[in-house]
mmCIF file of the N, C-alpha and C atoms, coordinates in Angstrom:
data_MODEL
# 
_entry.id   MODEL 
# 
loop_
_atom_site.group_PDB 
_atom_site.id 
_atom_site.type_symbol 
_atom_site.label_atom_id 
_atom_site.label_alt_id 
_atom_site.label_comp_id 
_atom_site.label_asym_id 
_atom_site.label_entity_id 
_atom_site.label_seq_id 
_atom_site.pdbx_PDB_ins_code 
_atom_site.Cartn_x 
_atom_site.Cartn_y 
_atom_site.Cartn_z 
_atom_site.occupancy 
_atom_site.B_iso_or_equiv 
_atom_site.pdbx_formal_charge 
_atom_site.auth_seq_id 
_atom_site.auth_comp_id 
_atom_site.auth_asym_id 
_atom_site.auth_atom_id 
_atom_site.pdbx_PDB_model_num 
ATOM 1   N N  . UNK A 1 1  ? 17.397 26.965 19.041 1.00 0.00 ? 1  UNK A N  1 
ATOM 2   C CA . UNK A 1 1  ? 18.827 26.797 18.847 1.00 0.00 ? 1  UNK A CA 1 
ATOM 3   C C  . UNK A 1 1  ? 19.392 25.940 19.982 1.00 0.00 ? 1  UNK A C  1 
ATOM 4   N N  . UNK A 1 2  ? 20.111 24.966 19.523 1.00 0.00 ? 2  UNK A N  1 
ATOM 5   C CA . UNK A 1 2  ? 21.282 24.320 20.380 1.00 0.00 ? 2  UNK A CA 1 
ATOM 6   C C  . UNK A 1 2  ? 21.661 24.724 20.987 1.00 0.00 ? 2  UNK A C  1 
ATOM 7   N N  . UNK A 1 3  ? 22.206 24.729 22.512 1.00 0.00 ? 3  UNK A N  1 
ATOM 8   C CA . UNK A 1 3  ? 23.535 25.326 23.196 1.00 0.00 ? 3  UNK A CA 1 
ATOM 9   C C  . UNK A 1 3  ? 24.706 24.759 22.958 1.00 0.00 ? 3  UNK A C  1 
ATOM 10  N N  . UNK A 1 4  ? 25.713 24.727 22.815 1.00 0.00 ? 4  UNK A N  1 
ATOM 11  C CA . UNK A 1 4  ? 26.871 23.993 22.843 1.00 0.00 ? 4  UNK A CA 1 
ATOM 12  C C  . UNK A 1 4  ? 28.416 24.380 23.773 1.00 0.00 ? 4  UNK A C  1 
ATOM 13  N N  . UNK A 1 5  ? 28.654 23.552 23.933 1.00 0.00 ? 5  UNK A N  1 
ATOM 14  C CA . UNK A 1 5  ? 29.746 23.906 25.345 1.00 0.00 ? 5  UNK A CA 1 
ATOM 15  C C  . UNK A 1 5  ? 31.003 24.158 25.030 1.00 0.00 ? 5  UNK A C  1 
ATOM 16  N N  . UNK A 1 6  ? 31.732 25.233 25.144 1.00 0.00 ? 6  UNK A N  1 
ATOM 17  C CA . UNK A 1 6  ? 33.467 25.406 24.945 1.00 0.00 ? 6  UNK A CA 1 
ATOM 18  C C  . UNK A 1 6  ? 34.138 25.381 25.667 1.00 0.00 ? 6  UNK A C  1 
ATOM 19  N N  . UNK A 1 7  ? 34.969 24.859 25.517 1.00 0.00 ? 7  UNK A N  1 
ATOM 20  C CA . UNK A 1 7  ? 36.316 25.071 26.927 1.00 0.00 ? 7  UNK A CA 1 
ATOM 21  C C  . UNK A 1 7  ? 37.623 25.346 26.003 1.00 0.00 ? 7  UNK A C  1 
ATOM 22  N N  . UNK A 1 8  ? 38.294 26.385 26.986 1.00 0.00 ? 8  UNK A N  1 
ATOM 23  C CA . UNK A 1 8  ? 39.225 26.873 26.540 1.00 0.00 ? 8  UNK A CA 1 
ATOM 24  C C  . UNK A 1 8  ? 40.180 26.719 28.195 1.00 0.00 ? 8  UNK A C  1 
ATOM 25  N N  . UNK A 1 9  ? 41.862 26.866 27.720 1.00 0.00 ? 9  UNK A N  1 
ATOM 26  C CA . UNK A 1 9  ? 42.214 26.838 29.076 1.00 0.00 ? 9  UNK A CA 1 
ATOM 27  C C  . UNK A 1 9  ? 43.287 28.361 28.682 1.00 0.00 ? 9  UNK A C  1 
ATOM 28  N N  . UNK A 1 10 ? 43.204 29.158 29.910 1.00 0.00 ? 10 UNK A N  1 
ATOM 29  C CA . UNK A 1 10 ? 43.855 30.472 30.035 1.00 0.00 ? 10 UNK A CA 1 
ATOM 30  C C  . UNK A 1 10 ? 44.600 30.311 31.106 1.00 0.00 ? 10 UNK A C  1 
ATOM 31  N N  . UNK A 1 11 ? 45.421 31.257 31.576 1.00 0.00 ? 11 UNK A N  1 
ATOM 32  C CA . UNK A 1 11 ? 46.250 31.765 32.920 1.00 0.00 ? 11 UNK A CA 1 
ATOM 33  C C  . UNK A 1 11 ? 44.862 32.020 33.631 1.00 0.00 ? 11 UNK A C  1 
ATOM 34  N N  . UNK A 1 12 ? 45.726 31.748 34.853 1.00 0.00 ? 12 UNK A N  1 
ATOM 35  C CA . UNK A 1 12 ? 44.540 32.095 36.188 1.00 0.00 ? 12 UNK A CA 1 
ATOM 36  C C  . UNK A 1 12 ? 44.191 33.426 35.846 1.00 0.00 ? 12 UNK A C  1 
ATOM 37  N N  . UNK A 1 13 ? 45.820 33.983 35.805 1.00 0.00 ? 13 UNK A N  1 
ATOM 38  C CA . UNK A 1 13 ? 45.851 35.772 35.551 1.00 0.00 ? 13 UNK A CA 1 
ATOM 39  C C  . UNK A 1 13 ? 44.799 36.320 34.754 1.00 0.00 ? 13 UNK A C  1 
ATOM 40  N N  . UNK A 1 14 ? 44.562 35.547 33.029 1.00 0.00 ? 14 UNK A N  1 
ATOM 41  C CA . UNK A 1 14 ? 43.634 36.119 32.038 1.00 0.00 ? 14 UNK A CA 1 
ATOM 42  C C  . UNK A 1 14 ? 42.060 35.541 32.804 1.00 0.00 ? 14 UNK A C  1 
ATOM 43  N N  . UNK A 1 15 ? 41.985 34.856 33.573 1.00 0.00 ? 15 UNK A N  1 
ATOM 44  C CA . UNK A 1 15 ? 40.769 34.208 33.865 1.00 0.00 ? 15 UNK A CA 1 
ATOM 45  C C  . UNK A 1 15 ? 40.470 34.821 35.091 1.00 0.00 ? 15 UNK A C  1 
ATOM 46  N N  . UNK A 1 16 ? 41.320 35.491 36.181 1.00 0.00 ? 16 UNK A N  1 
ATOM 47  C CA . UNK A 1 16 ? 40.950 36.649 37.112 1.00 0.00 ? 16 UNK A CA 1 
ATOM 48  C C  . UNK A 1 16 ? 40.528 38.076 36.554 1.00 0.00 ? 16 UNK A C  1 
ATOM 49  N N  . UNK A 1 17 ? 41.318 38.262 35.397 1.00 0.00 ? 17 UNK A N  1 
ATOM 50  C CA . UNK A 1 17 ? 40.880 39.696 34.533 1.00 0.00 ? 17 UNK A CA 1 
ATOM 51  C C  . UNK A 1 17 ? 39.500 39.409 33.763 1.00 0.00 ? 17 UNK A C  1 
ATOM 52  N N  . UNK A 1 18 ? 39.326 38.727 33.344 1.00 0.00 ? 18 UNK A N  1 
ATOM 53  C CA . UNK A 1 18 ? 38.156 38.348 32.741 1.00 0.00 ? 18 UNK A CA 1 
ATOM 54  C C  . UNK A 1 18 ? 36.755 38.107 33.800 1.00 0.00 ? 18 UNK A C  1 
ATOM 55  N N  . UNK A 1 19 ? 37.104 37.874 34.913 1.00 0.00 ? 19 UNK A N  1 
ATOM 56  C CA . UNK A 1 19 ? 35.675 37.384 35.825 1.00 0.00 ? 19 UNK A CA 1 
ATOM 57  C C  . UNK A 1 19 ? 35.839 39.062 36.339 1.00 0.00 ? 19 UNK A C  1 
ATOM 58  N N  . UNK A 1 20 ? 36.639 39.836 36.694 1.00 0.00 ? 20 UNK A N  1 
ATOM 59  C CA . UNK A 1 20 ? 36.967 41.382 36.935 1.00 0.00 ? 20 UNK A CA 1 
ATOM 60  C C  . UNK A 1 20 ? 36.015 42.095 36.204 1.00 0.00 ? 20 UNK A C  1 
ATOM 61  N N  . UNK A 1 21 ? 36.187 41.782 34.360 1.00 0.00 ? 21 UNK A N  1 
ATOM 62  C CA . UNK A 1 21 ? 35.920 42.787 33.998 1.00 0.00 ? 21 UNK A CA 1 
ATOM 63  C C  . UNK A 1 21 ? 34.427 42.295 33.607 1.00 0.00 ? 21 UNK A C  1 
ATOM 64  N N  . UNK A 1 22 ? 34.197 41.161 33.731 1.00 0.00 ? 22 UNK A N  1 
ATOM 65  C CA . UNK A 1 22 ? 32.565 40.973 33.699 1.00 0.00 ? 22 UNK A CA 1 
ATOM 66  C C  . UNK A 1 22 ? 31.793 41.271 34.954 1.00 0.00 ? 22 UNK A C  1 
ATOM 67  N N  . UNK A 1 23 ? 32.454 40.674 35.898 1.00 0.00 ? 23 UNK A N  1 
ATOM 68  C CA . UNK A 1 23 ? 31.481 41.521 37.148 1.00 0.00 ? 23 UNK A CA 1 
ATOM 69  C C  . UNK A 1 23 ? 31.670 42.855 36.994 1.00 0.00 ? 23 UNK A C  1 
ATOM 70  N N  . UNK A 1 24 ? 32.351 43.512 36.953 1.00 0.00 ? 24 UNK A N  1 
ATOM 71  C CA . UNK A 1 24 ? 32.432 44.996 36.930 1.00 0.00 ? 24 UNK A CA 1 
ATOM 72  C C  . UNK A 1 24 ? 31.158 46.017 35.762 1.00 0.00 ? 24 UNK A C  1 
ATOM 73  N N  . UNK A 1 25 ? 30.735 45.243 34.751 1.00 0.00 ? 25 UNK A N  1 
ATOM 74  C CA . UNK A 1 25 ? 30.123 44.755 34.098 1.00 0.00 ? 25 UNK A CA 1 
ATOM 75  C C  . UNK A 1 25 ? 28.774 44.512 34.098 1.00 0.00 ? 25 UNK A C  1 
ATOM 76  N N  . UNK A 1 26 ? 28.736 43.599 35.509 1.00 0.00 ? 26 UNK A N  1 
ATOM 77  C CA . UNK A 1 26 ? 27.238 43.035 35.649 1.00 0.00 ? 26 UNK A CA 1 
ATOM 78  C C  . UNK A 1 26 ? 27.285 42.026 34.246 1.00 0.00 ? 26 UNK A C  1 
ATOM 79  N N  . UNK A 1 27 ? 27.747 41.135 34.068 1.00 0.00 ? 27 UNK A N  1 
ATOM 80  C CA . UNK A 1 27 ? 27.612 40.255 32.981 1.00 0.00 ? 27 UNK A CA 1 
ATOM 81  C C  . UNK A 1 27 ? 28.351 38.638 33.256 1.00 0.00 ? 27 UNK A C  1 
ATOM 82  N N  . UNK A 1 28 ? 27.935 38.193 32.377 1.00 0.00 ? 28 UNK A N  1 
ATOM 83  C CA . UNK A 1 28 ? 28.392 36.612 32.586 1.00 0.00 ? 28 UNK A CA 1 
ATOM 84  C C  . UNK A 1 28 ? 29.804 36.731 31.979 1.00 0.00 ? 28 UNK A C  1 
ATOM 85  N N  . UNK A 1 29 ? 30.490 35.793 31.890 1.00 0.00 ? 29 UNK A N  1 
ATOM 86  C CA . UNK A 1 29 ? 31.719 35.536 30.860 1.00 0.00 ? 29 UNK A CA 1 
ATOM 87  C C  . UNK A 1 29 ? 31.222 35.003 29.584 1.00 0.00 ? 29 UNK A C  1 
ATOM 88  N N  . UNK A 1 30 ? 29.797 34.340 29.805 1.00 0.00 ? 30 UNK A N  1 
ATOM 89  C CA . UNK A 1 30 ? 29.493 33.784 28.584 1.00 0.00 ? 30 UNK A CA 1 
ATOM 90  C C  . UNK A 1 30 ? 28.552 34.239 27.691 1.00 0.00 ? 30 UNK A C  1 
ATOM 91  N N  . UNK A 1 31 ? 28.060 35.603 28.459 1.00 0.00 ? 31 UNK A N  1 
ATOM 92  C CA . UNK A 1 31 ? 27.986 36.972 27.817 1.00 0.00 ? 31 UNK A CA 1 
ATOM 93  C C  . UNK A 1 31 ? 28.345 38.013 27.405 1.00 0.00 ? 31 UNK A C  1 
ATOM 94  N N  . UNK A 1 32 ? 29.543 38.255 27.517 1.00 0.00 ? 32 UNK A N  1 
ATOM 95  C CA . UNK A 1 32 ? 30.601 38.574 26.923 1.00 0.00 ? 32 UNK A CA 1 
ATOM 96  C C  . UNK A 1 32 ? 30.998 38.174 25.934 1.00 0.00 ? 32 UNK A C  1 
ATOM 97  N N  . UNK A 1 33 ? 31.624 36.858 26.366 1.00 0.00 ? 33 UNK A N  1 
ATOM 98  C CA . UNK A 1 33 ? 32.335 36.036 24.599 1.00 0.00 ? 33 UNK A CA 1 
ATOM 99  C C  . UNK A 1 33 ? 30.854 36.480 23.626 1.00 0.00 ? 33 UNK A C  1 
ATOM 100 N N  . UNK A 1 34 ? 29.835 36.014 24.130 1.00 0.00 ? 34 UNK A N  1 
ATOM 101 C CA . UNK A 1 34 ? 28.834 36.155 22.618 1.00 0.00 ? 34 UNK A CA 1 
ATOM 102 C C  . UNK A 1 34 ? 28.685 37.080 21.909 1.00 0.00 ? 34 UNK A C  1 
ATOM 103 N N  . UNK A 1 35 ? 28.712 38.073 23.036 1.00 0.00 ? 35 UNK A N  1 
ATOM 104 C CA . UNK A 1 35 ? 28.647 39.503 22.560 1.00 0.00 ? 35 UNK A CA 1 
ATOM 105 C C  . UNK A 1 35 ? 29.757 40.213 21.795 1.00 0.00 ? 35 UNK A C  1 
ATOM 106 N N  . UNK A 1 36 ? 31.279 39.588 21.747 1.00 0.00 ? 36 UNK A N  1 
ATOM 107 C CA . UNK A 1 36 ? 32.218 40.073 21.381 1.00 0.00 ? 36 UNK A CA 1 
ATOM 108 C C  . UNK A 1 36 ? 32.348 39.075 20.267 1.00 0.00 ? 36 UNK A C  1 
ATOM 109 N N  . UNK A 1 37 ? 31.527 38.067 20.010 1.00 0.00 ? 37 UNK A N  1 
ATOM 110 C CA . UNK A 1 37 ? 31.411 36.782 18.752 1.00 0.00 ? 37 UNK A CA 1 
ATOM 111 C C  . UNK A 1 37 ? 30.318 38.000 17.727 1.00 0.00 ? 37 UNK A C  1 
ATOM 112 N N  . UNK A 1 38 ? 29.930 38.042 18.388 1.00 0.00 ? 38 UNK A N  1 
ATOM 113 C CA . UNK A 1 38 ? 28.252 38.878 17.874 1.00 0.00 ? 38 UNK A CA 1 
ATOM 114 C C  . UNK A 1 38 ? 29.472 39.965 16.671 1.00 0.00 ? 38 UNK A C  1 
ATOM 115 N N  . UNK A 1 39 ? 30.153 40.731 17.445 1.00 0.00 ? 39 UNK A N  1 
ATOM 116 C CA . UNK A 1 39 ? 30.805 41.916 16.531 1.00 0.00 ? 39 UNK A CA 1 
ATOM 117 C C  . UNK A 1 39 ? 31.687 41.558 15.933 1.00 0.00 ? 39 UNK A C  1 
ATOM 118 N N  . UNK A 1 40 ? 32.011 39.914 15.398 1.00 0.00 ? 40 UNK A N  1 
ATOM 119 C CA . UNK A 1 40 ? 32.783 39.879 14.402 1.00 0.00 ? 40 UNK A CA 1 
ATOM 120 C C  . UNK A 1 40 ? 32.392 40.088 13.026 1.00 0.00 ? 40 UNK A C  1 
ATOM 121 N N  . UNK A 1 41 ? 32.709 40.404 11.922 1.00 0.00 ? 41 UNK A N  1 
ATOM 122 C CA . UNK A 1 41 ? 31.881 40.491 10.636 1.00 0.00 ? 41 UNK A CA 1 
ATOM 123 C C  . UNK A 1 41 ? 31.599 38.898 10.458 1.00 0.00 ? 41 UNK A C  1 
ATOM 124 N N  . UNK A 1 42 ? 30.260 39.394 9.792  1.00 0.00 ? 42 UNK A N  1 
ATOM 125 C CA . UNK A 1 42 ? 29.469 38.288 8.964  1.00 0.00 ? 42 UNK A CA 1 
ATOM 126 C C  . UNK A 1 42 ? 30.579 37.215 7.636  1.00 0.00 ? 42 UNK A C  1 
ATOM 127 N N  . UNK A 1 43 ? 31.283 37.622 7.165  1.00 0.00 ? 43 UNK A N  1 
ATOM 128 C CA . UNK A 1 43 ? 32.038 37.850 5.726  1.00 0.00 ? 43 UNK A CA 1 
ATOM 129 C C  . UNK A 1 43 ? 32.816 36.664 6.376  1.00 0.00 ? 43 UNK A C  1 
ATOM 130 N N  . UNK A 1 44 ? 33.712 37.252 7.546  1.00 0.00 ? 44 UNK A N  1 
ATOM 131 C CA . UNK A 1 44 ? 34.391 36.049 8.080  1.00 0.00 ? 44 UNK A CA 1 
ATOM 132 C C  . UNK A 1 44 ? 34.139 34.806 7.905  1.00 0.00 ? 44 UNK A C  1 
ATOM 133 N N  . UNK A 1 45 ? 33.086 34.475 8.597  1.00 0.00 ? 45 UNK A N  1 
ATOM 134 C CA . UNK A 1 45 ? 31.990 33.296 9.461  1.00 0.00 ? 45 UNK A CA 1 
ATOM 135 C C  . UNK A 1 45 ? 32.522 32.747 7.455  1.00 0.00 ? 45 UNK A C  1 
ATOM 136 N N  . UNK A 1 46 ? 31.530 33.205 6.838  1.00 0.00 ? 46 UNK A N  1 
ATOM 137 C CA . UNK A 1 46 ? 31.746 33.130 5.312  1.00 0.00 ? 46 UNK A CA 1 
ATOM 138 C C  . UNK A 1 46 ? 32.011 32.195 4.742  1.00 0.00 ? 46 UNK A C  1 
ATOM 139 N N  . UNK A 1 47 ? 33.681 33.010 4.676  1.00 0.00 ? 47 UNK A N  1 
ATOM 140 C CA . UNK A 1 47 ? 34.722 32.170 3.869  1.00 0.00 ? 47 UNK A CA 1 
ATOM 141 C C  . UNK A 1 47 ? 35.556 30.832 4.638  1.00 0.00 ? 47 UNK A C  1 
ATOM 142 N N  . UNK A 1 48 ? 34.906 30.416 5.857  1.00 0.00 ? 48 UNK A N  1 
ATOM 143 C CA . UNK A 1 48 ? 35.222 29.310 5.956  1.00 0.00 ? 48 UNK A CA 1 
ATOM 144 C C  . UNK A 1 48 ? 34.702 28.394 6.046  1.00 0.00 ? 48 UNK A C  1 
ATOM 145 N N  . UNK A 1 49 ? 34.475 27.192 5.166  1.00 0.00 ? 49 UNK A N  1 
ATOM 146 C CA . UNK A 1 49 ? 33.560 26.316 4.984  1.00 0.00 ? 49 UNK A CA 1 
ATOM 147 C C  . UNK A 1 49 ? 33.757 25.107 6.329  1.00 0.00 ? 49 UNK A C  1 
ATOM 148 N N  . UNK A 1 50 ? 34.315 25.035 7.080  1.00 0.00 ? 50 UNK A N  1 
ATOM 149 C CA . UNK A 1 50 ? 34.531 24.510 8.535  1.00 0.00 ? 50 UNK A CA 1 
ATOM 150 C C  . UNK A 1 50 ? 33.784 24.681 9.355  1.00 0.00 ? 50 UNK A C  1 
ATOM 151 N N  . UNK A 1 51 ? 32.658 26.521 9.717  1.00 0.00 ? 51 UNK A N  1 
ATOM 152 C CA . UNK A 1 51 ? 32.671 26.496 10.039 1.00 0.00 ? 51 UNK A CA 1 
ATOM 153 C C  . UNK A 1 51 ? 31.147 26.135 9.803  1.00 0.00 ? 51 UNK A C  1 
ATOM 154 N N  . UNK A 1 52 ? 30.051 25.786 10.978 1.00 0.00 ? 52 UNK A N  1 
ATOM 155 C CA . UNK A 1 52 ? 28.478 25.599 10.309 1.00 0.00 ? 52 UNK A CA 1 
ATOM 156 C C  . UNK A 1 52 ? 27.764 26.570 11.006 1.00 0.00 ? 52 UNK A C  1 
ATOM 157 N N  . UNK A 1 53 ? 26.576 26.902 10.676 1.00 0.00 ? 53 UNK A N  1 
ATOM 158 C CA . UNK A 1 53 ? 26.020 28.050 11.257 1.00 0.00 ? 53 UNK A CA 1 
ATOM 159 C C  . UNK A 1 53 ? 25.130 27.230 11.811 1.00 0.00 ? 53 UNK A C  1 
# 
């Protein structure tokens, strides 16, 4: 599989809570997002033909 790169831009604020609650964690940020991508339903992904698997 590919890697592919995202950028998103947040508040410092959401981007200090977020490096918080992953170190706290023991985890990456970009183990997190996957993992919280991971528990969206399948069905979603689905019905949008935009998106590619």
């Amino acid at each position: 599989m590919t890697k592919k790169r995202l950028s998103l831009r947040m508040s410092e604020k959401r981007l200090n809570k977020l490096r918080a609650y992953a170190a706290k964690r023991d985890k990456t940020i970009t183990s997190l997002l996957e993992d919280w991508i991971d528990l969206l339903p399948q069905e979603e992904i689905d019905k949008n033909p935009s998106v590619k698997n």
